[in-house]
N, C-alpha and C positions, 0 to 999 in steps of 0.2 A: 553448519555450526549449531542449528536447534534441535538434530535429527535425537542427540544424543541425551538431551533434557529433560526434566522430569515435569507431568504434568502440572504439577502444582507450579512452579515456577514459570509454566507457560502461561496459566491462569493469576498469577500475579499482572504477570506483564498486562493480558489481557484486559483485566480492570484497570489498567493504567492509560490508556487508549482514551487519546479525546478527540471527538468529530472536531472537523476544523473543514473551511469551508473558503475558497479563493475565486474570486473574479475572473475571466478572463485575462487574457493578457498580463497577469500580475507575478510578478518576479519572486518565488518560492525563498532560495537562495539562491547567493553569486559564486561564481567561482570566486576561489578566495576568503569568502568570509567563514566564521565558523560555523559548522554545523551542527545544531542544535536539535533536531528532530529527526527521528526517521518517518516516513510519508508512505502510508497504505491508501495506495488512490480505490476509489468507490467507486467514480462517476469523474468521468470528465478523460482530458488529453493535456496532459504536461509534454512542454519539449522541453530536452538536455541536452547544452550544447561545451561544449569545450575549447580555446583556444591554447595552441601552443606553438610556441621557438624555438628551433632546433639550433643551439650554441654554438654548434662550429660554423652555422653558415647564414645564421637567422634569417631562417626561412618560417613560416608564418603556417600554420596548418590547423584549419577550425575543421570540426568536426559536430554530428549533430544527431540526436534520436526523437524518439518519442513516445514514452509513458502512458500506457490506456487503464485502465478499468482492470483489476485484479491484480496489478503490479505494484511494485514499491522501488522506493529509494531511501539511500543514508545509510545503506547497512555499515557505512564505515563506525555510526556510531554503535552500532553492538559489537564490533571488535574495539573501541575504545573503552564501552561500558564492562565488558567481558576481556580483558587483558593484553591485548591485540595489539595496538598503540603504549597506553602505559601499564603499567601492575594495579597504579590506584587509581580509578576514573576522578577528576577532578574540573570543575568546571571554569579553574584556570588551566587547564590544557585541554580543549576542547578539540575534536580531528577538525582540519579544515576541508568544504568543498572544493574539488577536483572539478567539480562543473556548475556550470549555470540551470538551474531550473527554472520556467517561464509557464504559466498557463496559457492554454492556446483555445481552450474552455471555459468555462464555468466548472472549477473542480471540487470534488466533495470526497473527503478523503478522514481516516483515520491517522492521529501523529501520537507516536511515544515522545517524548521528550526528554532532554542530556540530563534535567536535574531527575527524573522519575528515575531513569534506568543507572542512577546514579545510584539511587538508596536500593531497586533490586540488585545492583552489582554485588550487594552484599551475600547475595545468595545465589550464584551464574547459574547452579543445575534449575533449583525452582521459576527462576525469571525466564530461562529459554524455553523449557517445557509449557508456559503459563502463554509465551508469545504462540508459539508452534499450534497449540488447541488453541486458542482464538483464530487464528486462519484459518484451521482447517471449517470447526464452526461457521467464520465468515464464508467460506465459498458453497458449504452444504447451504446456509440459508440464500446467496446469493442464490445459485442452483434453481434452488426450490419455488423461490420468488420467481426467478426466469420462464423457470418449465408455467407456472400458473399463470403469468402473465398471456405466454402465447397462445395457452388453451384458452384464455378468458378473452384472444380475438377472435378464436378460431367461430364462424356461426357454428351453431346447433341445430341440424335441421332432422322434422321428422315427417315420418310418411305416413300417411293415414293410409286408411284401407280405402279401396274403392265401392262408393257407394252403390249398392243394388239399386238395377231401374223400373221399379215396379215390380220385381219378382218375388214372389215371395215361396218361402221354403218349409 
């Protein structure tokens, strides 16, 4: 859906991005309720889980994943905010969760949220563009931070030269 957007609307969205920060064990969204944010996790392990009833025989079928580090959720609300769900995003018609989000971590994550992407809905090319380079940005600096990290455990070791035993030249 962002492939086709224009930076500047990527970089709206971008700026619109606010760190947000969850406990362990702490309940994101429920299935059900509405969903209000979409979730760029940073750090941490969300699990998503789902129940459902099949009508003709109510049969019961939970289902289950799990969210790490460079992932997200909620994309339902960019087809809300972007015409998907309705024509006008409005935040009496908000999409609802399809599933449950749970932290099974300490998560540290980036969240757009339904009233932000509500006012870039006004502009879908520049808002998807503005999301799209902000991720990409987010994973070169992820990246970058990664590679320096492993170098900064790796030792540094050096060899000196072997000292002469009395000989001299």
């Amino acid at each position: 859906m962002l492939r086709t957007k224009s930076e500047k609307l990527l970089q709206l969205i971008c700026d619109s991005l606010r760190p947000v920060y969850y406990n362990e064990r702490t309940y994101i969204v429920r299935e059900g309720e509405p969903l209000d944010a979409m979730i760029f996790i940073t750090q941490g392990i969300v699990w998503n889980f789902t129940t459902s009833v099949r009508a003709t025989d109510g049969t019961v079928s939970l289902s289950a994943g799990c969210i790490e580090s460079g992932h997200f959720f909620g994309e339902e609300l960019l087809e809300w905010g972007f015409g998907g769900y309705y024509s006008i995003p409005s935040l009496f018609n908000p999409p609802v969760s399809t599933k449950t989000f749970k932290t099974h971590t300490k998560v540290e994550a980036f969240a757009l949220m339904a009233k932000d992407l509500q006012t870039l809905s006004k502009r879908p090319t520049e808002a998807a563009c503005a999301l799209q380079a902000a991720w990409r940005r987010f994973h070169e600096k992820k990246t970058t931070i990664e590679t320096d990290t492993m170098l900064a455990k790796k030792p540094i070791t050096t060899r000196r030269a072997p000292r002469a035993s009395g000989l001299d030249f």
